[in-house]
C-alpha positions in Angstrom: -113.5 10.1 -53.3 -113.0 6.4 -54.7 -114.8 5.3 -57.6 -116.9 3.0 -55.3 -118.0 5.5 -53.4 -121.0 6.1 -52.0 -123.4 4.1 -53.9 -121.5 0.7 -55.2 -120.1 -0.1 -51.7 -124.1 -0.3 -50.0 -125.0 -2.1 -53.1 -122.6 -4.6 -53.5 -123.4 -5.7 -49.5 -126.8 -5.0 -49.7 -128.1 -7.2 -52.0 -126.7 -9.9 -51.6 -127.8 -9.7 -47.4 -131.2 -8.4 -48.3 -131.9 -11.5 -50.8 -130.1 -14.1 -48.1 -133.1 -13.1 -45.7 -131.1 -10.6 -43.7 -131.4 -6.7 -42.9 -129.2 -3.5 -42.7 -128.7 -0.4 -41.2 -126.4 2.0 -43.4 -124.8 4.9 -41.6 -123.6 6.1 -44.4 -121.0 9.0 -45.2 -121.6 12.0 -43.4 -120.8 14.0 -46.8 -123.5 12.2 -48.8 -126.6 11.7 -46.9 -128.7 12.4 -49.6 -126.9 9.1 -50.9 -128.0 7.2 -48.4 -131.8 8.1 -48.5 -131.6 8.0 -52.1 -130.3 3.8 -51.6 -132.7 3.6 -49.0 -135.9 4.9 -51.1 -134.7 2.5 -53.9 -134.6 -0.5 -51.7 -137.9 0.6 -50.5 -138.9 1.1 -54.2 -137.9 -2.3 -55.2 -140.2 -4.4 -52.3 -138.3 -4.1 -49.4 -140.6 -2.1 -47.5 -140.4 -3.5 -44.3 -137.6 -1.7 -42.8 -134.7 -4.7 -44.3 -133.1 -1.6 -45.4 -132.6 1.6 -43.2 -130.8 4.3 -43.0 -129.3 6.3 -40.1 -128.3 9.4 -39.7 -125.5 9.1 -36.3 -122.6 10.4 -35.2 -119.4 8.7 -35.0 -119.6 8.3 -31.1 -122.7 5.9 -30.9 -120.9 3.6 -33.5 -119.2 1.8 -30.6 -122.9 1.6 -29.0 -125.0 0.4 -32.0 -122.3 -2.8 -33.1 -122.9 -3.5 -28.8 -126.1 -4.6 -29.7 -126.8 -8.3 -29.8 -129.4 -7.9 -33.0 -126.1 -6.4 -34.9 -124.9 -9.2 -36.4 -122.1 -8.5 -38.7 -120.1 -5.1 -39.8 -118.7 -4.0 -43.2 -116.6 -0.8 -43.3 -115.4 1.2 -45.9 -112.9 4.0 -45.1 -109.3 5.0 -43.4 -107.6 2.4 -41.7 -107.7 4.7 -38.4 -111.0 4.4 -38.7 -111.2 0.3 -39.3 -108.9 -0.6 -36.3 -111.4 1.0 -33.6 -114.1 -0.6 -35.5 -112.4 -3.7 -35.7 -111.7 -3.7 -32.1 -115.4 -2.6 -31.2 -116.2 -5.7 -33.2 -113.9 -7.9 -31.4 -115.0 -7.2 -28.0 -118.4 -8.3 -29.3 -117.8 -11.0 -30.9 -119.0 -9.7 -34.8 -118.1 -10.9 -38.2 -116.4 -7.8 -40.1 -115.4 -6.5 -43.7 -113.5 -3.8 -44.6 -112.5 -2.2 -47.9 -110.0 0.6 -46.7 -109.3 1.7 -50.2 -105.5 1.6 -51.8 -104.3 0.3 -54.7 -104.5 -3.3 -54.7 -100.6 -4.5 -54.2 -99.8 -7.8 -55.4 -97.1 -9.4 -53.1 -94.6 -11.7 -54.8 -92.3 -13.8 -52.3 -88.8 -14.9 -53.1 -90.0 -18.5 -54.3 -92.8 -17.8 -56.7 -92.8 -17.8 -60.4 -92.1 -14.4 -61.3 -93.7 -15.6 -65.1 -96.7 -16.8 -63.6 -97.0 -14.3 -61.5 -96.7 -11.5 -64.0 -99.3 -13.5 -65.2 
């Protein structure tokens, strides 16, 4: 599992959504649900008791379903890229912001015309 994984990723878009006035719903990793209530409880724990974060517990065939619905605003998805093109398509049909983090190892592309020095950099 990455390093991120499964408590940095719902933190790092959490609070910065929660203190911006907004909510989520975390359907989190089916391997590490007691992850998810665990982030949930500590939301709930720090004042945000009024449902601006929630956990789910779904299966992968209601994803398509819950990102339909016109209160889902935005999507961020962490996993295979498999995974992220059906969700980005899901989110394209409906018209909904998206981030991903699919994981890898960060490649640095350097085209024929840059400075190599700088670049190595």
């Amino acid at each position: 599992m990455p390093w991120n994984f499964p408590f940095w990723l719902p933190l790092k878009c959490g609070i910065p959504t929660l203190l911006a006035g907004n909510t989520i719903i975390l359907k989190g990793a089916p391997n590490t649900p007691q992850c998810s209530l665990a982030l949930e409880d500590i939301f709930r724990e720090s004042g945000f008791d009024n449902f601006e974060f929630q956990n789910i517990f779904m299966g992968n065939n209601l994803t398509k379903r819950l990102i339909s619905n016109k209160k889902i605003r935005g999507v961020s998805f962490t996993g295979s890229s498999k995974a992220a093109k059906v969700i980005m398509e899901y989110c394209a049909g409906n018209y909904k912001k998206i981030v991903t983090e699919l994981g890898g190892s960060d490649p640095f592309i350097v085209l024929e015309d840059a400075d190599i020095e700088y670049a190595v950099q």
